[in-house]
Backbone as a printed PyTorch tensor [residue, N CA C, xyz], in Angstrom:
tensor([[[  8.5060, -10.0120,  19.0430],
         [  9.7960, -10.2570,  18.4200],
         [  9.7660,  -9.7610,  16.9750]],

        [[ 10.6640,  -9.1870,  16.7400],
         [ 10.8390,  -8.5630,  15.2810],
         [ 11.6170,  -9.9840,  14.3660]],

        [[ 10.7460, -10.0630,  13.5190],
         [ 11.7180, -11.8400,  12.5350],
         [ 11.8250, -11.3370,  11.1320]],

        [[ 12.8280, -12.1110,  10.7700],
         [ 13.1730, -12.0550,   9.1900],
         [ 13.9320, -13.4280,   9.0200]],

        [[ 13.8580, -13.6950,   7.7150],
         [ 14.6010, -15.0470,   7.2310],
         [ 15.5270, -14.3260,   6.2070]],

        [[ 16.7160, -14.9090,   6.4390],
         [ 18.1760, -14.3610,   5.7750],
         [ 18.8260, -15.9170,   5.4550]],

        [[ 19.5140, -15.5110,   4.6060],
         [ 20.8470, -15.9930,   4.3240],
         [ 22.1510, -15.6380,   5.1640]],

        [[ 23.0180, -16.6850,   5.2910],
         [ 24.3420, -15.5720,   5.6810],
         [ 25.6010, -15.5540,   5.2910]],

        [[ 26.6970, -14.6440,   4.8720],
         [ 27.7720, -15.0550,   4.1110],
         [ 28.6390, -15.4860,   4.7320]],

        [[ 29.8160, -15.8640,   4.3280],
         [ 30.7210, -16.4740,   4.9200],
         [ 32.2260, -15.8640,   5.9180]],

        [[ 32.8480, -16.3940,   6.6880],
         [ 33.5430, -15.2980,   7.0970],
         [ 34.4820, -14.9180,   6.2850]],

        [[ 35.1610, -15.2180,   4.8100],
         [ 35.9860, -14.8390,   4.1870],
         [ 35.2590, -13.6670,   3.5530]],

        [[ 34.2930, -13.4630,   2.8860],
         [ 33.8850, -12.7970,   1.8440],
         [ 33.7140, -11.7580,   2.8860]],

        [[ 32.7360, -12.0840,   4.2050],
         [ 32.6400, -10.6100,   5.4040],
         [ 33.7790,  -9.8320,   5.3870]],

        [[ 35.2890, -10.7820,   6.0890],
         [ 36.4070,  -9.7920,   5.8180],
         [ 36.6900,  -8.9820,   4.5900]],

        [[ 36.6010,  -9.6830,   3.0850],
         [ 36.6810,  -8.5310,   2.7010],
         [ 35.7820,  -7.2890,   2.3060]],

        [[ 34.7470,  -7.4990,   2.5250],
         [ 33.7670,  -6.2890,   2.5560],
         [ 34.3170,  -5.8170,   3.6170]],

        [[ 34.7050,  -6.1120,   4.7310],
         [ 35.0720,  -5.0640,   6.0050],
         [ 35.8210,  -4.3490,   5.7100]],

        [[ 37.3810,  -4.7090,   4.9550],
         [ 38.0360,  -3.8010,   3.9470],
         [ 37.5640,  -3.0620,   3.5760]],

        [[ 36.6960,  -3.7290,   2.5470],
         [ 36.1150,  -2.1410,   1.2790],
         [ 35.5970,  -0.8870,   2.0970]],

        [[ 35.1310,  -1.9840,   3.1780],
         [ 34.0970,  -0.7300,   3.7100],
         [ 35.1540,   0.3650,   5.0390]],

        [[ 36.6310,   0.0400,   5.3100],
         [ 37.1450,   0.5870,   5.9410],
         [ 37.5320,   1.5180,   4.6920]],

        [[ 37.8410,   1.2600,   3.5820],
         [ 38.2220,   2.0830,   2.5610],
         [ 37.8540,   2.9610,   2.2820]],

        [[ 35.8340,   2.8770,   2.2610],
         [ 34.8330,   4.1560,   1.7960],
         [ 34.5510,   4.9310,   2.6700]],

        [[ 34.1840,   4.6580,   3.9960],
         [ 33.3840,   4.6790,   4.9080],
         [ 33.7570,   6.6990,   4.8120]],

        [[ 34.2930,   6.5530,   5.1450],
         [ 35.1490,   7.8520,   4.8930],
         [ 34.1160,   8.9740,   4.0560]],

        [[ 33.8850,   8.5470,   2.5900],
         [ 33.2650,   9.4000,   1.9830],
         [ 32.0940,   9.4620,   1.9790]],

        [[ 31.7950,   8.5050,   3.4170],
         [ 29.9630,   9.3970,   3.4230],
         [ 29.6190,   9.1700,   4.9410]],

        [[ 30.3550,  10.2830,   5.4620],
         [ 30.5190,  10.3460,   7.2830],
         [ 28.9540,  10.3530,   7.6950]],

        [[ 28.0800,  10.7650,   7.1580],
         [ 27.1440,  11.1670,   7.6450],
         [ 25.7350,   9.8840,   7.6520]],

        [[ 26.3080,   8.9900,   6.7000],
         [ 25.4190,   7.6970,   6.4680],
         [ 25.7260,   6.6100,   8.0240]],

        [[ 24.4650,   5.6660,   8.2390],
         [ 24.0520,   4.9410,   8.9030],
         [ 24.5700,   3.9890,   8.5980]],

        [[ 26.3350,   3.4040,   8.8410],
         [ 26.4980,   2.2460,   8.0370],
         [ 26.8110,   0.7080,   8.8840]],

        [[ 26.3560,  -0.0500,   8.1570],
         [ 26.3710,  -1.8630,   8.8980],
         [ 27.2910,  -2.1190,   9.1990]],

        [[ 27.3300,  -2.9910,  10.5740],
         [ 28.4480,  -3.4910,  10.9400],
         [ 28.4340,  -4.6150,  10.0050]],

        [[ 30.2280,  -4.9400,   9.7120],
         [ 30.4530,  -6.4810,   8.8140],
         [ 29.2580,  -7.3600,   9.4560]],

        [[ 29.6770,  -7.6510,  10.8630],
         [ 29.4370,  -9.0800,  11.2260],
         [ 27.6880,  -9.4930,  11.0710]],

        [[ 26.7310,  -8.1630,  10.7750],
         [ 25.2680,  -8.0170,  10.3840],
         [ 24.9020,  -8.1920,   9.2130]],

        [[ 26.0590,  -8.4040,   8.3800],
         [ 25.8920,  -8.4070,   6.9700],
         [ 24.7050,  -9.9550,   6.9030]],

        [[ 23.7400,  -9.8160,   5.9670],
         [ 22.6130, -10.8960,   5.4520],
         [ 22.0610, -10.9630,   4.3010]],

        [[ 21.4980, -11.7470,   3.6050],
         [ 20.7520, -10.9200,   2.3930],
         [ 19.2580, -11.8880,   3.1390]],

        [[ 18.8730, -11.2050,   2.9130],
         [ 17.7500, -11.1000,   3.2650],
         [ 16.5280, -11.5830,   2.2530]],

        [[ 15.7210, -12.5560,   3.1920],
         [ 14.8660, -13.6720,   1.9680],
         [ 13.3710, -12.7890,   2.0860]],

        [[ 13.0140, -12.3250,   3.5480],
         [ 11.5540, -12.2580,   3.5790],
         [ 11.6810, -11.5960,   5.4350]],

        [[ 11.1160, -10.3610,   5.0050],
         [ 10.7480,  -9.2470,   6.5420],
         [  9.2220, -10.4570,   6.9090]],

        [[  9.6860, -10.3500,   8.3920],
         [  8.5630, -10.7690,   8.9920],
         [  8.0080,  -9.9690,   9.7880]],

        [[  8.7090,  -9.1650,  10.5860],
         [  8.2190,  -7.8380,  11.1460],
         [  7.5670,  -8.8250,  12.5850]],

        [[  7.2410,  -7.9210,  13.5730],
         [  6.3300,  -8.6710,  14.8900],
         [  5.3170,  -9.0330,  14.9800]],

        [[  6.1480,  -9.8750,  15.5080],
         [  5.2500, -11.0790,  16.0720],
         [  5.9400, -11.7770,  17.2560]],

        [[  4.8030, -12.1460,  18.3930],
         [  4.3070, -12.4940,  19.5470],
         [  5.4820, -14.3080,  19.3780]],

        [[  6.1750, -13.9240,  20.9110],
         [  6.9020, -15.2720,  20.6030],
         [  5.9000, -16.5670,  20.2760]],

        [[  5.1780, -16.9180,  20.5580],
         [  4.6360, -17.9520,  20.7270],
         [  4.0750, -18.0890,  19.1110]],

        [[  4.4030, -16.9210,  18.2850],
         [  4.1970, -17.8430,  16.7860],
         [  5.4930, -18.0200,  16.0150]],

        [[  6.4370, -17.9720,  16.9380],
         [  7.6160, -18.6700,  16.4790],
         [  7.5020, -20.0780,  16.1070]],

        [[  6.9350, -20.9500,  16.8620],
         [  6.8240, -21.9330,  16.6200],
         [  6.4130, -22.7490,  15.1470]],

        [[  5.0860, -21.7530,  14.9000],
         [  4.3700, -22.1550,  13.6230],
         [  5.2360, -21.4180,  12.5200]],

        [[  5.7890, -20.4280,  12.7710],
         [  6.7210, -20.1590,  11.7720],
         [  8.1440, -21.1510,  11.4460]],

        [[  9.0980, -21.3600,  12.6630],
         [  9.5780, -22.1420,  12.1970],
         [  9.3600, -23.4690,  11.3990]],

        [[  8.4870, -24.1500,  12.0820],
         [  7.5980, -25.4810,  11.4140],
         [  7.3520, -25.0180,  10.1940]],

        [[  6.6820, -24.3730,   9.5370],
         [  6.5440, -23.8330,   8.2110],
         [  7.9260, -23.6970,   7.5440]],

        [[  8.9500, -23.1080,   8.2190],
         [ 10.3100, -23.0110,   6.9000],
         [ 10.7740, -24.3670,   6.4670]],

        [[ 10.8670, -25.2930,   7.9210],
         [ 11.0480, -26.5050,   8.2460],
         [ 10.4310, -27.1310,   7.0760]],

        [[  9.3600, -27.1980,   6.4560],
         [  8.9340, -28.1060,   5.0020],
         [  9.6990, -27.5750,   3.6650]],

        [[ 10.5340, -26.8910,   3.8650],
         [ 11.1890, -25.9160,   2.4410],
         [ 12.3500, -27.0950,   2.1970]],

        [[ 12.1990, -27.6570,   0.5440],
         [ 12.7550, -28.1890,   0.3110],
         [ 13.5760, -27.1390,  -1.0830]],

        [[ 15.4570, -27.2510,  -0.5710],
         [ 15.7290, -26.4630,  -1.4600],
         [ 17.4870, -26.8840,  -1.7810]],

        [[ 17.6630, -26.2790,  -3.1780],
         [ 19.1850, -26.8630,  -3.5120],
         [ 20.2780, -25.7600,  -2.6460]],

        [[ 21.5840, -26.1220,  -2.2490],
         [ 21.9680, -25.1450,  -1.7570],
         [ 22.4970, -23.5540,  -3.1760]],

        [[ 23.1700, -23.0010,  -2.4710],
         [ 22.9050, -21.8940,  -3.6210],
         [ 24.3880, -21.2730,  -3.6610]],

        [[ 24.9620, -21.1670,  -4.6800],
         [ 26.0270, -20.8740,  -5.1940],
         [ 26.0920, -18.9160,  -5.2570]],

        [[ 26.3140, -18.1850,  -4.6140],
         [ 26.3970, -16.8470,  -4.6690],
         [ 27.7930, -16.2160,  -5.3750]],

        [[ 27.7130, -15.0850,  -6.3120],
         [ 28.6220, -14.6060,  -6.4960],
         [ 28.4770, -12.8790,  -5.8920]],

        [[ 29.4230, -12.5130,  -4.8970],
         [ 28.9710, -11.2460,  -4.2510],
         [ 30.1080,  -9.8990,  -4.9580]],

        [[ 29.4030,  -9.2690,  -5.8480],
         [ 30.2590,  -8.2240,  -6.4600],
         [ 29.2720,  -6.6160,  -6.9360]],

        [[ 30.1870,  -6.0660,  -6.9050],
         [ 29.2310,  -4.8420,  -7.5290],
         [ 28.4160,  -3.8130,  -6.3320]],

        [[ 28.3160,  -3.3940,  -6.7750],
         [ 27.5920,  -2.2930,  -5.9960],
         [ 26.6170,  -1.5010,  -6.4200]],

        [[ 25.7280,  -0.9470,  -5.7680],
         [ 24.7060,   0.4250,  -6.1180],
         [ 24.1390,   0.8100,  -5.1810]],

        [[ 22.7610,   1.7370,  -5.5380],
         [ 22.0390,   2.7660,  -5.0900],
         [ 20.6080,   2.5920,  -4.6180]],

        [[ 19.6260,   2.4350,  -3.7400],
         [ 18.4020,   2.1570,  -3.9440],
         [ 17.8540,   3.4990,  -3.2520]],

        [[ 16.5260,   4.0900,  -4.2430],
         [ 16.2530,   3.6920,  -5.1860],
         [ 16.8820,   3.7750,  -6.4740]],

        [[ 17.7660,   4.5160,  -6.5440],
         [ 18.6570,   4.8480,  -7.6160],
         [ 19.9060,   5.4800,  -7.8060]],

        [[ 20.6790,   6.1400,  -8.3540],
         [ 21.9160,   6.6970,  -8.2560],
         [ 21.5450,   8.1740,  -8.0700]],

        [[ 20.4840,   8.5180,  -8.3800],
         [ 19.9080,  10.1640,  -8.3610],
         [ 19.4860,  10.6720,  -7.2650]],

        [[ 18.7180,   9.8410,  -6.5480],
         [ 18.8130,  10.2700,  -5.2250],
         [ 18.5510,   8.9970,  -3.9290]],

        [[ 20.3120,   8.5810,  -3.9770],
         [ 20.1380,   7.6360,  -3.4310],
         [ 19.6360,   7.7310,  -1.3360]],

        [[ 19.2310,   6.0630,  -0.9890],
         [ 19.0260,   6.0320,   0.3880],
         [ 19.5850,   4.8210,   0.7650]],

        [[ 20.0180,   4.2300,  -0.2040],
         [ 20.7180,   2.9740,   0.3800],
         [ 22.0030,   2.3780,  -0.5480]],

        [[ 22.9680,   2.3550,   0.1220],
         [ 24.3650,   1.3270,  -0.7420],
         [ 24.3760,   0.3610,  -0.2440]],

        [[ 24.5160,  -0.5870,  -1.5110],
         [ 24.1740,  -1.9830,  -1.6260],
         [ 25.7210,  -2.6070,  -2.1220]],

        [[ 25.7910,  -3.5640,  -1.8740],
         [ 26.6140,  -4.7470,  -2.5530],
         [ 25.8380,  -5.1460,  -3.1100]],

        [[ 26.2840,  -6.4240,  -4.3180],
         [ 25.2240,  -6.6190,  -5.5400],
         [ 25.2510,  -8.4450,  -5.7370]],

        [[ 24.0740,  -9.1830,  -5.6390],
         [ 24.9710, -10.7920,  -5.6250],
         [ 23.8140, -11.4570,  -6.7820]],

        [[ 25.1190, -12.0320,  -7.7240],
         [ 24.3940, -12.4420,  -8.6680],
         [ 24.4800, -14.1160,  -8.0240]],

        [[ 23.2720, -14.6290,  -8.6540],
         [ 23.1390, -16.1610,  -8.0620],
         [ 21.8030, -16.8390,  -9.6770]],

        [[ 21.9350, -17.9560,  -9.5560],
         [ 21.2560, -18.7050, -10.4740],
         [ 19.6020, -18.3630, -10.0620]],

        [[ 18.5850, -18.9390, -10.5430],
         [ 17.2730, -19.0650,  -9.9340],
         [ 16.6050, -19.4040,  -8.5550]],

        [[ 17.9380, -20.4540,  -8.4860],
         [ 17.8180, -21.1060,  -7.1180],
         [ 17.4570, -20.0620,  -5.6290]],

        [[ 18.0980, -18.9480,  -5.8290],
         [ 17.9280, -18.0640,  -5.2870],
         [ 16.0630, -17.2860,  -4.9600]],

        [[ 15.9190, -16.6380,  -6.3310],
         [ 14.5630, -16.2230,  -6.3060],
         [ 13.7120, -17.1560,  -6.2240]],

        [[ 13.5210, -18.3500,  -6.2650],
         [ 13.0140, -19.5530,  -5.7670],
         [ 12.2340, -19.7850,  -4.2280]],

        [[ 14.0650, -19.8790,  -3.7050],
         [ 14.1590, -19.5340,  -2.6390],
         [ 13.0300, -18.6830,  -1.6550]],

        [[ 13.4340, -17.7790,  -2.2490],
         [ 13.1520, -16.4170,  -1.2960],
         [ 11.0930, -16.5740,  -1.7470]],

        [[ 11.0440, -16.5930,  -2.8430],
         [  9.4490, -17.2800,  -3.0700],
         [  8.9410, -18.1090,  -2.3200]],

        [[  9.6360, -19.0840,  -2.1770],
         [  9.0100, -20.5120,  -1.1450],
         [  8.5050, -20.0770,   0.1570]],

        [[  9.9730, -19.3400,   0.2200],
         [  9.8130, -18.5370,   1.4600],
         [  8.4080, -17.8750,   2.0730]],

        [[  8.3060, -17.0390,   1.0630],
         [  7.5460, -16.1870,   1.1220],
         [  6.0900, -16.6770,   1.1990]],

        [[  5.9360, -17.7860,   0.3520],
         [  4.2730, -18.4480,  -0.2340],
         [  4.3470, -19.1440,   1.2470]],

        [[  5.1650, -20.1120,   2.2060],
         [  4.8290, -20.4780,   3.6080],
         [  4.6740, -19.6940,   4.4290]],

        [[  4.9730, -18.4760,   4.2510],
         [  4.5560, -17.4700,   5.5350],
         [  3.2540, -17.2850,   5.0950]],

        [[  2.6720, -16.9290,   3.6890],
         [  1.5880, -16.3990,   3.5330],
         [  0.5270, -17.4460,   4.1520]],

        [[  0.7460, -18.5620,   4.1890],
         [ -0.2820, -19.3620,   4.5600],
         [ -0.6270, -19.3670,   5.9640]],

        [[  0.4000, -18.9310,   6.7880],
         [  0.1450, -17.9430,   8.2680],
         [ -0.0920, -16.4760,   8.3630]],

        [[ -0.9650, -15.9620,   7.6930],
         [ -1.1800, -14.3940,   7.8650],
         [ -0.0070, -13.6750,   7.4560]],

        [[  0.7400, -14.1830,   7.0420],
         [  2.0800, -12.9790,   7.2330],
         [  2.3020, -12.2200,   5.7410]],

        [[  1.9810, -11.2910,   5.2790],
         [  1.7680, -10.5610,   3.6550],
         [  3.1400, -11.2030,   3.1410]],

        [[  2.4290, -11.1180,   1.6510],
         [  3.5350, -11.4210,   0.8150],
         [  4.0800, -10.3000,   0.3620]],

        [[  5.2070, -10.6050,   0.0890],
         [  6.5740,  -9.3430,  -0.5610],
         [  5.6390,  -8.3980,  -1.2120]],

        [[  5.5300,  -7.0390,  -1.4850],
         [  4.8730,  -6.3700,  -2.2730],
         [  5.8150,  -5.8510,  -3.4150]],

        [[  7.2300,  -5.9500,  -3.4130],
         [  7.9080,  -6.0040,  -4.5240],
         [  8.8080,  -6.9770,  -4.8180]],

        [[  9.0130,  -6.8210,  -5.9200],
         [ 10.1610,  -8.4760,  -6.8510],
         [ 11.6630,  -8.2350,  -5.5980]],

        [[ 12.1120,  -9.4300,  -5.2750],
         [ 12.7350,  -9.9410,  -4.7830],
         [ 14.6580,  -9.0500,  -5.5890]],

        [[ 14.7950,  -8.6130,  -4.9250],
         [ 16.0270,  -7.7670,  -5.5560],
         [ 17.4520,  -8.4670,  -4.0850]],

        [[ 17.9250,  -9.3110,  -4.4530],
         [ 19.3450,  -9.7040,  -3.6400],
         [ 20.5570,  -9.3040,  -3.6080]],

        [[ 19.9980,  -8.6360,  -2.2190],
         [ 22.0530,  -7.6160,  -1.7480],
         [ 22.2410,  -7.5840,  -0.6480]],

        [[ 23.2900,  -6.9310,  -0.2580],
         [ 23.7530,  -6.7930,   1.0700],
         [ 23.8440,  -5.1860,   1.4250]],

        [[ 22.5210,  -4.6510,   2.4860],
         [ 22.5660,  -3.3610,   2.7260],
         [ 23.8320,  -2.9040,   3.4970]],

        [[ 24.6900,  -2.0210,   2.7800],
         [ 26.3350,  -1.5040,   3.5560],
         [ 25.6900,   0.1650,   4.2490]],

        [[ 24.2790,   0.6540,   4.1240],
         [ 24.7780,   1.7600,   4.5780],
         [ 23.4880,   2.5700,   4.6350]],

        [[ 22.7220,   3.0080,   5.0820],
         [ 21.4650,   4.0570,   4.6140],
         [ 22.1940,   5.5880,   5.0370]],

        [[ 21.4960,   5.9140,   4.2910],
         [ 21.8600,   7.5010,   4.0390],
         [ 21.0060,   8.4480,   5.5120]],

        [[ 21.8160,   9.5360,   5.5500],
         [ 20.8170,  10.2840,   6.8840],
         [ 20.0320,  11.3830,   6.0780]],

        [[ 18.9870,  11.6230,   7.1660],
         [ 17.9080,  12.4870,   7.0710],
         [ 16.6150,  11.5190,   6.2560]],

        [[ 16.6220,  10.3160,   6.6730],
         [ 15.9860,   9.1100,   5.9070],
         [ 15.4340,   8.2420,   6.9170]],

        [[ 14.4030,   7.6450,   6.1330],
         [ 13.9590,   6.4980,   6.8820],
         [ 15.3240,   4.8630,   6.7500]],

        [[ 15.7580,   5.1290,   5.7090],
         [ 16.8010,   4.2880,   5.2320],
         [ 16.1610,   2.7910,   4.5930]],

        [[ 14.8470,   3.3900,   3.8690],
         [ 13.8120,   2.3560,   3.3020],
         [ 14.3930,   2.6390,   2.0840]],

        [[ 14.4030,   1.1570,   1.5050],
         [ 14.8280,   1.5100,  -0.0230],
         [ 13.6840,   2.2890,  -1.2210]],

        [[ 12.4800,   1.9780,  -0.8700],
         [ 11.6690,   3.0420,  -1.4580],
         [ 11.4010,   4.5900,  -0.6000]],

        [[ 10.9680,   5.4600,  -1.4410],
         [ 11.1710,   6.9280,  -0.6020],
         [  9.8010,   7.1680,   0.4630]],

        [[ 10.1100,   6.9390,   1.6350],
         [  8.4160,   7.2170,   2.9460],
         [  8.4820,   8.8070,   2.9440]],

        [[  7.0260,   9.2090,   3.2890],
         [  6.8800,  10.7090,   3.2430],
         [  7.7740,  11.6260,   4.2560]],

        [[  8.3210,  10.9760,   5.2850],
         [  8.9410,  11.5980,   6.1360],
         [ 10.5480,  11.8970,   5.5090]],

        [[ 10.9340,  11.2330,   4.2700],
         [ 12.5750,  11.2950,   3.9050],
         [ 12.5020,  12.4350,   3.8260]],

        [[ 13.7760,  13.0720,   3.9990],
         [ 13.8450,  14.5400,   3.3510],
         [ 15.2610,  14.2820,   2.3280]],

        [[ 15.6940,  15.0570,   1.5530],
         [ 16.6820,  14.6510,   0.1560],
         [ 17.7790,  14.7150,   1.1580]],

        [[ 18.6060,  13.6350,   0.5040],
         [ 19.5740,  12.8520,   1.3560],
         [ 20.6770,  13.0630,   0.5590]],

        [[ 21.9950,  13.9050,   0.8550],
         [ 23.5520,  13.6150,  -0.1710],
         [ 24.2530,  12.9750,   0.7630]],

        [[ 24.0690,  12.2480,   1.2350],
         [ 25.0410,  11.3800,   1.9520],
         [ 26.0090,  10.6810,   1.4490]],

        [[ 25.2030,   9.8580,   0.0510],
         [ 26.4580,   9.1000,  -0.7280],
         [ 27.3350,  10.0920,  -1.9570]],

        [[ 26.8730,  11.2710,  -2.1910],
         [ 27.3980,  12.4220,  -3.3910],
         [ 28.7200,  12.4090,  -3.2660]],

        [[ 29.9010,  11.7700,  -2.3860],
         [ 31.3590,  12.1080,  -2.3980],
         [ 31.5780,  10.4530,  -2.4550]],

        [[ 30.6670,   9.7490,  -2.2280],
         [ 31.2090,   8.2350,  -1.6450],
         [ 30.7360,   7.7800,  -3.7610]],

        [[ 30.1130,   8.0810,  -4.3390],
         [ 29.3350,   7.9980,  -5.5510],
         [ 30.2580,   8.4450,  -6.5200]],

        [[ 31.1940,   9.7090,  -6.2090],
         [ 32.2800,  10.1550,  -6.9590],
         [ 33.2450,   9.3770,  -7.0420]],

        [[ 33.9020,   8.7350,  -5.7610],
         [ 34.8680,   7.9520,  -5.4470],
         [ 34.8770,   6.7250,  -6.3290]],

        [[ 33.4970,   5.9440,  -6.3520],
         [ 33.5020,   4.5890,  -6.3590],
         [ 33.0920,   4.5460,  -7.9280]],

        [[ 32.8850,   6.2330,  -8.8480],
         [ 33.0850,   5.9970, -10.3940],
         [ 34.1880,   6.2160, -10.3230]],

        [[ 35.9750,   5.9080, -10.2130],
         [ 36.5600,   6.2210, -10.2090],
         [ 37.6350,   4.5730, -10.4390]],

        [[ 36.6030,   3.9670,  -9.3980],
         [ 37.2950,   3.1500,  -9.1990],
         [ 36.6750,   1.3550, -10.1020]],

        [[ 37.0150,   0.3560, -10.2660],
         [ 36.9000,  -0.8110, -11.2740],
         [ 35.9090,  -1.2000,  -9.8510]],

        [[ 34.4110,  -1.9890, -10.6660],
         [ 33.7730,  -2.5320,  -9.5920],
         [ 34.0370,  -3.6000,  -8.7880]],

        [[ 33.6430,  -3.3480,  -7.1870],
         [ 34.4690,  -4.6640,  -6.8180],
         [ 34.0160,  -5.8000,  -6.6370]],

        [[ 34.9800,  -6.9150,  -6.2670],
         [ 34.9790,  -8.2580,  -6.1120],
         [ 34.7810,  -9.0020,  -5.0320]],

        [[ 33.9020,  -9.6800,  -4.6620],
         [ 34.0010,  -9.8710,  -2.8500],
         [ 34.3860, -11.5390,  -3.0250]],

        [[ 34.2850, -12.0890,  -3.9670],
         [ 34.0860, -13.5430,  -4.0460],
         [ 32.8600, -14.6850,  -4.4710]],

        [[ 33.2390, -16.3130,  -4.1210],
         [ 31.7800, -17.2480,  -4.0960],
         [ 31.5410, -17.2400,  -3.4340]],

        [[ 30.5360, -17.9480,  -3.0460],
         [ 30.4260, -18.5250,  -1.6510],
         [ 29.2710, -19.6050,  -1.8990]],

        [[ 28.7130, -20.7120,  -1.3230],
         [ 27.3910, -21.2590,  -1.4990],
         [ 27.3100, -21.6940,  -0.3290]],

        [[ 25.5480, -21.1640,  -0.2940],
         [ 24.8410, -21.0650,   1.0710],
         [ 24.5380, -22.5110,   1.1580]],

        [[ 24.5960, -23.0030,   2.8060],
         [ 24.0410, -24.5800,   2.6090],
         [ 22.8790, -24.5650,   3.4850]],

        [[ 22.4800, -23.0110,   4.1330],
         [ 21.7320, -23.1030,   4.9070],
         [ 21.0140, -21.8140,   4.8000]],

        [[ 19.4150, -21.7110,   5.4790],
         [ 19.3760, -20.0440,   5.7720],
         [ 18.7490, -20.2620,   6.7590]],

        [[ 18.3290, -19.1110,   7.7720],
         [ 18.0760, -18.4330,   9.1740],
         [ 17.0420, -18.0820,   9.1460]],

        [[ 16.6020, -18.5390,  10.6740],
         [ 15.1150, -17.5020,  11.2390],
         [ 16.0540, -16.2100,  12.1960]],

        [[ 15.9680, -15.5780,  11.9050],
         [ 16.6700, -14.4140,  12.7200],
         [ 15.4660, -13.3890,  13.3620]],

        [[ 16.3670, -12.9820,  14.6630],
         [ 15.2770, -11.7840,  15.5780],
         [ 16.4490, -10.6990,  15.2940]],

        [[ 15.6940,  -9.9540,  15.0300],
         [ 16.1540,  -8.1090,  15.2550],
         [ 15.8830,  -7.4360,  16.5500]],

        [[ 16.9350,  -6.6430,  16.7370],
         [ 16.6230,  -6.2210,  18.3900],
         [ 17.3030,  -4.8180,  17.9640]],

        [[ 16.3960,  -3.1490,  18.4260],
         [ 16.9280,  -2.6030,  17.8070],
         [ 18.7740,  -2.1330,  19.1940]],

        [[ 19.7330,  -1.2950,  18.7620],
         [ 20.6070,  -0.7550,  19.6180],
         [ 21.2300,   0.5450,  19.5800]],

        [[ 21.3610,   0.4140,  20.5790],
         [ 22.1980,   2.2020,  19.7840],
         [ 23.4780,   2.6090,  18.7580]],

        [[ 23.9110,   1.1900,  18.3260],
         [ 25.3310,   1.0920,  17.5520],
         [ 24.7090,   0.1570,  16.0370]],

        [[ 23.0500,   0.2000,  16.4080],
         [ 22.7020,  -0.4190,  15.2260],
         [ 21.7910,  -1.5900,  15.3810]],

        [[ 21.1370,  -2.2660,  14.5740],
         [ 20.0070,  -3.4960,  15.4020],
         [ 21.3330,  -4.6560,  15.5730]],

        [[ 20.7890,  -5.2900,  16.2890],
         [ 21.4740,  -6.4960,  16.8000],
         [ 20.9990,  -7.7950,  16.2150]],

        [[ 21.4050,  -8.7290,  15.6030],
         [ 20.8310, -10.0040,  14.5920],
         [ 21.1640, -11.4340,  15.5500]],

        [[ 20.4130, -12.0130,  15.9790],
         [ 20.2040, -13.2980,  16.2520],
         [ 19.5310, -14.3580,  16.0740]],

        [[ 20.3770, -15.6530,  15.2950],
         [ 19.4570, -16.5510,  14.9150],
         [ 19.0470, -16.9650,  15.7920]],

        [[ 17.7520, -17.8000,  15.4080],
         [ 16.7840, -18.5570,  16.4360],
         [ 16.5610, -19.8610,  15.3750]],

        [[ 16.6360, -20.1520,  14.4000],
         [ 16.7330, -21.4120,  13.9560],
         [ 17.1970, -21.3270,  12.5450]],

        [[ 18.2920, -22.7550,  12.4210],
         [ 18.5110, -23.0520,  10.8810],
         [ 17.8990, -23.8870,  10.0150]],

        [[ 18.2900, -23.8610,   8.7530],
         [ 17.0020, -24.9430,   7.5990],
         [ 18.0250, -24.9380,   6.8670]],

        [[ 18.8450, -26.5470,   6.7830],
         [ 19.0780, -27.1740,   5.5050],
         [ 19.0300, -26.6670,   4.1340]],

        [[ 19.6280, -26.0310,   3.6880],
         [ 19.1710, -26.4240,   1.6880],
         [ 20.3600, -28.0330,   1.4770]],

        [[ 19.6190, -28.6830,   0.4200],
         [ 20.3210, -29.6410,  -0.0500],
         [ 21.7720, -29.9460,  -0.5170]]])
């Protein structure tokens, strides 16, 4: 089973990203882009693993004691950068509570074999990877230079950055990835309380 622990937004703020994104989509035909309803931000890749350590994983999130978390989802960018981008992002600013979060996260998996993050915790919502890419936000040897976003990048300096809304999370997800041909498929397999 392929696992990750996410967050998830709400259905108001989804609709209007579905907007924005009926708006852009347009100026970068050639990008890999998310369906709304997949939208997550994402705490900690778990990558596969054998059902039967579902168990000890869930039990492990299960001790995470945490406040719920107040999100503000606005803005946009580029990873790794605007120069030669591979991924458009939505942008969500949130208090500490957040990187906290996603730490706790992270320090209970480690205590089951599972590596810790190898970079700082950066919170968004992936809208899109670019083609001729792995669609990794850092560059793998196989990318080859990607203009996928070069007309969608023109557009969106053009325009005032946007606004998606609050929202506060009261909960986050053990989710399985399944990959498809219209894109991976996201299903939770268990929820965890924040306070």
């Amino acid at each position: 089973m392929r696992l990750f622990v996410a967050l998830d937004i709400n259905d108001e703020i989804r609709t209007r990203i579905a907007r924005f994104l009926d708006g852009v989509r347009e100026f970068a035909p050639d990008a890999r882009w998310v369906r709304p309803e997949s939208l997550h931000v994402t705490l900690k890749f778990i990558g596969e693993k054998p059902g039967d350590e579902m168990a000890k994983i869930t039990a492990a999130l299960e001790t995470i004691r945490a406040e719920s978390i107040e999100m503000k989802i606005r803005g946009y960018g580029f990873f790794p950068g605007a120069q030669r981008p591979r991924v458009f992002w939505i942008g969500i600013e949130a208090g500490p509570g957040l990187t906290s979060l996603a730490a706790v996260v992270d320090e209970k998996l480690a205590a089951l074999a599972i590596p810790n993050e190898e970079h700082v915790f950066s919170p968004h919502l992936t809208l899109a990877r670019g083609a001729g890419g792995s669609g990794s936000p850092r560059r793998q040897k196989s990318d080859a230079p990607s203009h996928s976003f070069q007309r969608l990048q023109e557009k969106l300096a053009a325009l005032p950055p946007p606004e998606f809304g609050t929202m506060t999370a009261r909960e986050f997800f053990l989710y399985q990835s399944q990959p498809s041909p219209g894109g991976s498929m996201y299903t939770k397999l268990a929820a965890f309380a924040l306070r």
